[in-house]
SESE-639798 format. One line per field, with one value per residue (C-alpha): x, y, z; residue number from 1. Coordinates in nm, 3 decimals, padded with zeros to 5 digits, always signed. Layout:
% residues N
X: (X, ...)
Y: (Y, ...)
Z: (Z, ...)
marmi: (NUM, ...)
This chain:
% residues 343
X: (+00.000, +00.136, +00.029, +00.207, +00.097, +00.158, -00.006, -00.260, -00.288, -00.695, -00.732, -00.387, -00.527, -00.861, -00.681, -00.376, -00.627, -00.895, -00.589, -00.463, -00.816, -00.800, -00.809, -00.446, -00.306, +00.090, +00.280, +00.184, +00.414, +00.355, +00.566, +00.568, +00.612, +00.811, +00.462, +00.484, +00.177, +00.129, +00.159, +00.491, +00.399, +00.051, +00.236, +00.505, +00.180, +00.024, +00.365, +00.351, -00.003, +00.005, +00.224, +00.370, +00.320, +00.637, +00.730, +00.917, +01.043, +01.134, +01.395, +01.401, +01.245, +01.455, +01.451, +01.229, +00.995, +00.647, +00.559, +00.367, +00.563, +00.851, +00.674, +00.532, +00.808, +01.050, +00.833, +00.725, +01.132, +01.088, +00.734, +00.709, +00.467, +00.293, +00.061, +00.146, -00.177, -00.107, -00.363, -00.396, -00.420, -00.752, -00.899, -01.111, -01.108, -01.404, -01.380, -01.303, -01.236, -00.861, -00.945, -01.278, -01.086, -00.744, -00.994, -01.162, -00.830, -00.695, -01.012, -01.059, -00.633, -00.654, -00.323, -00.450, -00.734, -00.877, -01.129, -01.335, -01.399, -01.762, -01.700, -01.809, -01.916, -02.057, -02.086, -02.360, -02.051, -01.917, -02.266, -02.327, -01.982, -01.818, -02.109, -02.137, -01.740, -01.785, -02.075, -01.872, -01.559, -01.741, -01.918, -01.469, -01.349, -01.663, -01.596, -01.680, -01.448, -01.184, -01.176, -01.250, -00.910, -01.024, -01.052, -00.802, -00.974, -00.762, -00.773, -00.742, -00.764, -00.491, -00.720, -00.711, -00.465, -00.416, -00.135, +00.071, +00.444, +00.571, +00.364, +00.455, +00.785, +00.744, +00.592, +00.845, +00.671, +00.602, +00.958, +00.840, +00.566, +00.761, +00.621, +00.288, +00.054, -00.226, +00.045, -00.266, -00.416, -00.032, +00.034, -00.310, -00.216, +00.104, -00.019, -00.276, -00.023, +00.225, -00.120, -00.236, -00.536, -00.738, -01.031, -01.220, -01.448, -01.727, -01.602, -01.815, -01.872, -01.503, -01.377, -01.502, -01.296, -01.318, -01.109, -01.111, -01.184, -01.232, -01.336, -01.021, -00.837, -01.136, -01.085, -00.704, -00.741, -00.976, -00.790, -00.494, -00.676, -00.943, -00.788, -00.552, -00.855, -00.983, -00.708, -00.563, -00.826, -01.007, -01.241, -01.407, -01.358, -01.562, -01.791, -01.890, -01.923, -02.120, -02.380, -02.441, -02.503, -02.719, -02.893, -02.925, -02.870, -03.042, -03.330, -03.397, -03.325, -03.554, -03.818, -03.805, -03.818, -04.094, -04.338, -04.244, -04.379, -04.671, -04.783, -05.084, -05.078, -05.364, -05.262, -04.931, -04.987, -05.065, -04.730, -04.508, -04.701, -04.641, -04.259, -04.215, -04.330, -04.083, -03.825, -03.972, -03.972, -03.589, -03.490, -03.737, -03.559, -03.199, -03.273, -03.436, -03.134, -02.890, -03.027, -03.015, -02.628, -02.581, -02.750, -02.512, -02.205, -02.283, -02.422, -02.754, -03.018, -03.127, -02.843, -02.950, -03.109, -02.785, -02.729, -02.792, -02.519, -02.275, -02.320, -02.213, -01.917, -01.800, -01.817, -01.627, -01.357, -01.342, -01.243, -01.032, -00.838, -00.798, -00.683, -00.425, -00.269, -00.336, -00.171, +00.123, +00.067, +00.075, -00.109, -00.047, -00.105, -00.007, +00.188, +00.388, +00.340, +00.380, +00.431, +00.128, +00.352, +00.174, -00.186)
Y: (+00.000, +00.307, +00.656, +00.976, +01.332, +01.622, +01.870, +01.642, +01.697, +01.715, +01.344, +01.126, +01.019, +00.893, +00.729, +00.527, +00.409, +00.275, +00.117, -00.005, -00.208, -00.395, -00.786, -00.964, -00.630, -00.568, -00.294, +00.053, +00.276, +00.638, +00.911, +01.301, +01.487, +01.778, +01.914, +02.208, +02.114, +01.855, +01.597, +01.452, +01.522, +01.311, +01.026, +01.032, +00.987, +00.681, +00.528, +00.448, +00.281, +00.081, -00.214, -00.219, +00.192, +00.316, +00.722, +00.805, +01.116, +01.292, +01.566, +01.699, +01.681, +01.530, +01.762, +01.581, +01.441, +01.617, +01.531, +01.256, +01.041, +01.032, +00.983, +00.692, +00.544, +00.579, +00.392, +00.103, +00.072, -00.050, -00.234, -00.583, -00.827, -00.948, -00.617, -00.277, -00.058, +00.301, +00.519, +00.886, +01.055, +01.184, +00.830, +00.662, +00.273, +00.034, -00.254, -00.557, -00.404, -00.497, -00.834, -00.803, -00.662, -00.918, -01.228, -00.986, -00.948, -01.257, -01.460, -01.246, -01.239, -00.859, -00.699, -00.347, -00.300, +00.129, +00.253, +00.548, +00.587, +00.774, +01.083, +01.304, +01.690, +01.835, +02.216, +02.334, +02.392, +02.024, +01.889, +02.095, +02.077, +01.719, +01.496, +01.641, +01.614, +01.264, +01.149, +01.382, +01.147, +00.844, +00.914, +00.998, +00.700, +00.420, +00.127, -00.142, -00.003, +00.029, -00.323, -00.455, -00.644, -00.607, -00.243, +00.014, +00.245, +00.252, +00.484, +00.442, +00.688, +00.756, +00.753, +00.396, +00.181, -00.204, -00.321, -00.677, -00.553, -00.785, -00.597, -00.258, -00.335, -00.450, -00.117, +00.083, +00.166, +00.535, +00.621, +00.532, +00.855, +01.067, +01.417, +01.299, +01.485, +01.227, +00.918, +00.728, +00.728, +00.699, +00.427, +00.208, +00.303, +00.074, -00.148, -00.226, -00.175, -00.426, -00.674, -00.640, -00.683, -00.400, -00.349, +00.031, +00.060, +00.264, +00.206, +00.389, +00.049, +00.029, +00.360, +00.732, +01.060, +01.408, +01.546, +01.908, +02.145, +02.493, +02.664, +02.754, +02.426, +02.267, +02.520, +02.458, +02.060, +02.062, +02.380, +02.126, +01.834, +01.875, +01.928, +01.658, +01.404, +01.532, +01.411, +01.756, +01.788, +02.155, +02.029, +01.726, +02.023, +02.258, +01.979, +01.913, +02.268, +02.356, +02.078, +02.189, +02.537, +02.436, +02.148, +02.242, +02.595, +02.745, +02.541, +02.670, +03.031, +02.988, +02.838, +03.159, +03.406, +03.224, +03.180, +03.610, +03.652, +03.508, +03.716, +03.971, +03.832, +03.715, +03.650, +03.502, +03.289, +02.982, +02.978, +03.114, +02.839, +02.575, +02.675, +02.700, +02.338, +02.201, +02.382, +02.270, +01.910, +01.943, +02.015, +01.735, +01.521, +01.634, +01.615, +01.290, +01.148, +01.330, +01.164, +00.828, +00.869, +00.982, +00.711, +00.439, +00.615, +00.598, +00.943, +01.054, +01.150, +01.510, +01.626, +01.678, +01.950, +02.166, +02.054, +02.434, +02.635, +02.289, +02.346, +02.679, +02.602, +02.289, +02.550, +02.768, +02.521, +02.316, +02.640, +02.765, +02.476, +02.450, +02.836, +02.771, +02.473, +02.642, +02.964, +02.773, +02.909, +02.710, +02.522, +02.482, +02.203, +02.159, +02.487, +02.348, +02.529, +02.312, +02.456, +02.331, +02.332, +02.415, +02.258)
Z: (+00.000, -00.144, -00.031, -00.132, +00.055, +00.044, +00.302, +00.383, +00.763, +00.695, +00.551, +00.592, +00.936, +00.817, +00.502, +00.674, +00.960, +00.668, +00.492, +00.825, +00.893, +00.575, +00.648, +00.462, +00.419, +00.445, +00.473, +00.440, +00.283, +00.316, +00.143, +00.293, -00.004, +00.161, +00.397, +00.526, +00.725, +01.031, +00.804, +00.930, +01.288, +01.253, +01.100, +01.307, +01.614, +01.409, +01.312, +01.713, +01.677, +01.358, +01.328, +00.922, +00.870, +00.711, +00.656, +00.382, +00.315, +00.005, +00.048, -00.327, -00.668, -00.948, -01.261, -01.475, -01.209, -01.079, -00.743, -00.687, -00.914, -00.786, -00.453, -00.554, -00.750, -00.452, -00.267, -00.501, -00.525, -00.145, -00.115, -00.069, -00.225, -00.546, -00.609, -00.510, -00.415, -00.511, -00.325, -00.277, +00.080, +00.092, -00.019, +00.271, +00.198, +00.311, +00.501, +00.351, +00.011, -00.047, -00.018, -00.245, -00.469, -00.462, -00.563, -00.814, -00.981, -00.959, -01.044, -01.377, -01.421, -01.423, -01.407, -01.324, -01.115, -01.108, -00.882, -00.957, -00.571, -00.408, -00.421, -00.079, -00.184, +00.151, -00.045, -00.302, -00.555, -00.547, -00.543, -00.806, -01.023, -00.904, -01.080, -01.390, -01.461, -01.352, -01.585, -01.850, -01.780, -01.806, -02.153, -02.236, -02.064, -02.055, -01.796, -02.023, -02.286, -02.088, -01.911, -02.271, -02.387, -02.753, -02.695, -02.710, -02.456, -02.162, -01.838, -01.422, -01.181, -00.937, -00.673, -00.645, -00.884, -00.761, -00.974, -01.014, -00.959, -01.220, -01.479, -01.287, -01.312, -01.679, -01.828, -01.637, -01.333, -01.275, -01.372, -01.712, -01.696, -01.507, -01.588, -01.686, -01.490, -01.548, -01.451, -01.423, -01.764, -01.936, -01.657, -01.726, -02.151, -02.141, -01.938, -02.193, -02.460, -02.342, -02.323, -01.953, -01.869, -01.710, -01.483, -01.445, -01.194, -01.027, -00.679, -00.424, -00.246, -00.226, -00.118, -00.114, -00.134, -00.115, -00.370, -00.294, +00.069, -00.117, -00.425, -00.542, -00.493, -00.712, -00.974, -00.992, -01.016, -01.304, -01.451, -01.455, -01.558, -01.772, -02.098, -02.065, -01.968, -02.316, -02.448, -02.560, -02.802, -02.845, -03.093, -02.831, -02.576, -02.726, -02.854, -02.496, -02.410, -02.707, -02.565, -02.266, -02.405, -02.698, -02.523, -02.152, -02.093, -02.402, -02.388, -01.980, -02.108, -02.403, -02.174, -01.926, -02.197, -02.421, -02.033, -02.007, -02.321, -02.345, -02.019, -02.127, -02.508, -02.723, -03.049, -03.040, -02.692, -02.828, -03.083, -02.764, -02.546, -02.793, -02.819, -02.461, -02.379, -02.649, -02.469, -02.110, -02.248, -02.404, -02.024, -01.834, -02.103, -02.015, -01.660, -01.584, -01.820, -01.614, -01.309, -01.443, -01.478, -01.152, -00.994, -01.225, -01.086, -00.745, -00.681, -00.514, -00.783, -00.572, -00.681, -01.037, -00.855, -00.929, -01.241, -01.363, -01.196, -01.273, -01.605, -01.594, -01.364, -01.582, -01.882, -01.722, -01.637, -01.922, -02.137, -01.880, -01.892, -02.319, -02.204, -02.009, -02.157, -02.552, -02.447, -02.285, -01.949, -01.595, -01.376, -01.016, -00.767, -00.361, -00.445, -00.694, -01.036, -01.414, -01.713, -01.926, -02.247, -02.552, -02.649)
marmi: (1, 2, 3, 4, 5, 6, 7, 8, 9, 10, 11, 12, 13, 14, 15, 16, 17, 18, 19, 20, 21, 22, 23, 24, 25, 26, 27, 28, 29, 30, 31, 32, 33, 34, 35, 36, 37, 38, 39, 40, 41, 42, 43, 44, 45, 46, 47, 48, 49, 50, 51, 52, 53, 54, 55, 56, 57, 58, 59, 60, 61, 62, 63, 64, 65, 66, 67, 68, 69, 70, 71, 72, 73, 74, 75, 76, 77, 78, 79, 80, 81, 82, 83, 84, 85, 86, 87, 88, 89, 90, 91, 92, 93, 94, 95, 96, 97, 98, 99, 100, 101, 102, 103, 104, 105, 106, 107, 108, 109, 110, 111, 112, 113, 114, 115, 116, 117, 118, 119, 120, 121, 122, 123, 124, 125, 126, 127, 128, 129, 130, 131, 132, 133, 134, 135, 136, 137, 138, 139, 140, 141, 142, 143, 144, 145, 146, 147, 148, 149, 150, 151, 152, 153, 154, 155, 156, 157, 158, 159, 160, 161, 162, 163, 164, 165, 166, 167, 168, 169, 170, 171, 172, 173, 174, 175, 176, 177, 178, 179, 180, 181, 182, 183, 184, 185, 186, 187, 188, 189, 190, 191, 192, 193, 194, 195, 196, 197, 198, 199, 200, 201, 202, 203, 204, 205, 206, 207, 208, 209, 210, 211, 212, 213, 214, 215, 216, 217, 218, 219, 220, 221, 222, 223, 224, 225, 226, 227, 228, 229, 230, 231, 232, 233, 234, 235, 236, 237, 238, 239, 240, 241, 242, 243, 244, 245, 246, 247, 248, 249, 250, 251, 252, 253, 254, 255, 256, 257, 258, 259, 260, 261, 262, 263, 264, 265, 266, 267, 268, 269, 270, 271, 272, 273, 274, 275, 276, 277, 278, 279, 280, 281, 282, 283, 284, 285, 286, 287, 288, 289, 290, 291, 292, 293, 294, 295, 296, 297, 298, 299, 300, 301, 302, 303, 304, 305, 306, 307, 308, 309, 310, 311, 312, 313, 314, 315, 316, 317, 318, 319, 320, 321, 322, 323, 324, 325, 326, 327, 328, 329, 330, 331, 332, 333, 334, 335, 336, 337, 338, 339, 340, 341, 342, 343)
């Protein structure tokens, strides 16, 4: 069990005790990525309760290397066992699920095993913006596709990665995608490349997250990720964009306008009234279809409720992000700043 952090005082307690509860579990290897929180001190605390917890620490960042990459690569160089369970801090496992998941693996000879954990979003802005990106991202990366060996789709989220070390070591490990910022998708990609079998996963039986504490820290992780997950494509970008505008947003405008017009009219009503319901039915449509996603990845159907404001906050983002990586600018992450090279 691999877990790199990096000012994580808020979650690496909850995560390393979860991990620690796990039934057959080994080691757990945990790497402080230079905190300049109470990260270290916290550890330093459980280290004394739980047998197997490890502390790495990471003093400097080879040129070359982001972050968590080298965090996790030093420690797979010093983990122990058959499959190596890469993990990030703010990840909350469920009991029993290691094992679950070991016979999973091994029963369907999967070599890389990817959660896509239950996601927690306490505030009205990652209720409203955290499950559309997710039924976005499933729709780009589809589970069946992805676990399909005939298929070339391939993705895993870093979240939760459950890997044999004979094919980690095979592909080249993390060292192999060094200054990837999404190591996860390039890792799971040669994986399947070099014939490895893989298995994507809604996993909010398995594990549940919360990904981000504030506004701003949400905005700069899907600034940084978004337009890689589209696969540095503008055109699918916009595509998406262009969708939610033409088929969602429009549509609820056009609806509002069309029910102000009508008010105190004679002659035109029953035209306005006629265009209004088609518009009212476009959104019902949109809606109730939205909620069915939710519910298949593991999210609460109310909260198609804020499906409005996401829309314009996943707009937002989405072009923000072809911004910044098209103009050649940088992203920034556990105040570490990237150059997001050109698009």
């Amino acid at each position: 069990m691999i877990v790199p952090a990096r000012n994580e005082e808020a979650n690496i307690e909850r995560a390393v005790r979860s991990l620690a509860a796990q039934a057959g579990r080994g080691e757990i290897l945990v790497v402080d990525d230079q905190s300049q929180d109470r990260t270290g001190e916290i550890l330093e605390r459980l280290k004394g309760e739980i047998a197997g917890l490890r502390v790495l620490q990471i003093e400097s960042l080879p040129e070359g290397w982001l972050g968590k990459n080298y965090a996790v690569a030093t420690a797979a160089k010093q983990a122990k066992g058959d499959w190596l369970l890469f993990t990030d801090a703010d990840v909350e496992h469920r009991p029993g699920s290691l094992v679950a998941l070991l016979e999973r693996a091994e029963a369907e000879h999967v070599d890389l095993c990817s959660l896509s954990p239950g996601q927690e979003t306490p505030t009205w802005w990652e209720q409203a913006v955290i499950p559309l990106v997710y039924v976005q991202l499933a729709k780009l990366y589809r589970f069946d596709e992805v676990s399909d060996p005939s298929s070339t789709a391939a993705a895993a989220n870093g979240q939760y990665i459950l890997i044999r070390r004979e094919v980690y070591e095979r592909v080249g490990g993390h060292a192999a995608v060094r200054g990837e910022i999404l190591e996860d998708i390039a890792l799971a990609r040669r994986v399947k490349a070099s014939g490895g079998r893989l298995r994507f996963l809604p996993g909010a039986e398995w594990a549940r997250t919360r990904m981000y504490s504030s506004f701003a820290e949400m905005w700069r992780g899907w600034t940084k990720n978004l337009y890689l997950l589209y696969g540095r494509r503008p055109g699918r970008l916009l595509a998406t964009v262009a969708e939610m505008c033409l088929l969602d947003l429009l549509p609820l405008l056009g609806a509002f306008v069309l029910i102000m017009l009508m008010v105190g009219r004679q002659r035109s009503a029953a035209v306005l009234a006629l265009a209004a319901a088609v518009c009212v039915l476009l959104v019902g449509w949109r809606h109730a279809l939205y909620a069915a996603q939710l519910k298949r990845l593991g999210f609460h159907q109310r909260l198609a409720c804020l499906r409005t404001p996401g829309l314009v906050l996943v707009s937002a983002l989405l072009l923000n992000s072809a911004r910044i990586y098209c103009l050649g600018g940088m992203v920034q992450w556990k105040g570490r700043r990237y150059s997001a090279g050109g698009g």
